[in-house]
Each structure stands twice: as structure tokens, then as C-alpha cells.
C-alpha positions as CSV (number, residue, x, y, z in Angstrom):
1,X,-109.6,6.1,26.7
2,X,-107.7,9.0,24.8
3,X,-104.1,10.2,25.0
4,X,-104.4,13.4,26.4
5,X,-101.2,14.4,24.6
6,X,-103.1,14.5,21.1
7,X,-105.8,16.4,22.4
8,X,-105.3,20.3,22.6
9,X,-108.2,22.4,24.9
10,X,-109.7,25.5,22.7
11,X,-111.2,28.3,24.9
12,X,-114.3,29.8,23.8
13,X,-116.4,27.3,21.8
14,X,-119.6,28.5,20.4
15,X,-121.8,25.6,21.3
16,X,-123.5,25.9,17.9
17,X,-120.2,24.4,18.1
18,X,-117.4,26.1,16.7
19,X,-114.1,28.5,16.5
20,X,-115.6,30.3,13.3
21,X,-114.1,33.4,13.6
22,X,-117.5,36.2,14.3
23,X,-116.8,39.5,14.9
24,X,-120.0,40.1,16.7
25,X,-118.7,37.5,19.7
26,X,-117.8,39.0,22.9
27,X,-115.4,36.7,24.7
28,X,-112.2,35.5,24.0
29,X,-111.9,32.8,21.9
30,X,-109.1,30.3,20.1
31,X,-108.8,29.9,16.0
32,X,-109.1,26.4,14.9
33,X,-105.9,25.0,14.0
34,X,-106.5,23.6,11.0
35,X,-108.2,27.0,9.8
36,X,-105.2,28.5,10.8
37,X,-102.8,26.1,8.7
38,X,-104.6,26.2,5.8
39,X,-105.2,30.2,6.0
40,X,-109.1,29.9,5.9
41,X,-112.1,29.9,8.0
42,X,-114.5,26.9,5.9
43,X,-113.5,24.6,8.8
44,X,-116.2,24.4,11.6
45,X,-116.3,22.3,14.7
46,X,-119.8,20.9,14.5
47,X,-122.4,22.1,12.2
48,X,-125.9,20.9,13.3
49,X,-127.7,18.4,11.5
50,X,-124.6,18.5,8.9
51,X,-121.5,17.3,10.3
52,X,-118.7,16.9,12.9
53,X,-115.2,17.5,12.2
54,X,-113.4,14.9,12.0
55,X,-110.4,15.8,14.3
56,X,-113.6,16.9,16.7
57,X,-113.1,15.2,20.5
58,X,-115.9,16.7,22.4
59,X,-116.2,19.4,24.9
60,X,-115.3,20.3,28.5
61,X,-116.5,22.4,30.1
62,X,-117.9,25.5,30.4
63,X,-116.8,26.0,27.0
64,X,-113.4,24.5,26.0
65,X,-113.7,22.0,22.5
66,X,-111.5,19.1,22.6
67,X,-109.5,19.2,19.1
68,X,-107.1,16.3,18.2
69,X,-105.6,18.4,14.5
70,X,-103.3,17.4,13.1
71,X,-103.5,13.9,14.8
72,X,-105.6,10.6,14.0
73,X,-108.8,10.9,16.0
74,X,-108.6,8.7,19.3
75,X,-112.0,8.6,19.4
76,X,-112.8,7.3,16.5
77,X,-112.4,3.4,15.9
């Protein structure tokens, strides 16, 4: 079970699945947080085959991505 409080609800994830800023998309969509803190855009929810964030808590949908940052992962044992 998660805390609900850790986890923040992102509108708009790409299910490639990210909040990589991309000028070509046409609906609204949140910035990562952790992009945002550290003033870049390297940090990708999921890239395929590759990786997962780490602070990555799934997805809800239609579209929302489930982001713990800056908090421990309460999915993660």
C-alpha cells in the first residue's frame, strides 16, 4: 500500500511514458519536478527498454503519472 501523501498526480503523460517537455504535443501537460528543480529536461519518466525513474509510481488513468520526487519511493522495497 502507498501513502497517498508522497505521491503527486501529473496530467498529461506521454505513455512512451514521460513529461519531456515537446513542443509538437497538443494537450496540456505538467513538467517533471525534478526537471524543474534541477533546471533541465534529461529526466524522463520511463524510457523503453532503458529504464524507469526511480521516483516513478505508475499511472492512472487516462493519462496522469504517479511521481513520488522528492520522496523515498513507496513502491520500491
Amino acid at each position: 500500500m502507498t501513502d497517498k501523501k508522497l505521491i503527486t498526480k501529473l496530467k498529461g503523460g506521454n505513455m512512451d511514458i514521460d513529461l519531456f517537455p515537446n513542443t509538437k504535443i497538443t494537450w496540456d501537460q505538467d513538467k517533471c519536478p525534478w526537471n524543474t528543480e534541477d533546471n533541465t529536461s534529461k529526466h524522463r519518466c520511463a524510457v523503453k527498454n532503458l529504464s524507469i525513474c526511480r521516483y516513478f509510481c505508475g499511472v492512472e488513468y487516462p493519462d496522469k503519472v504517479l511521481c513520488c520526487y522528492p520522496n523515498k519511493n513507496p513502491n520500491k522495497k
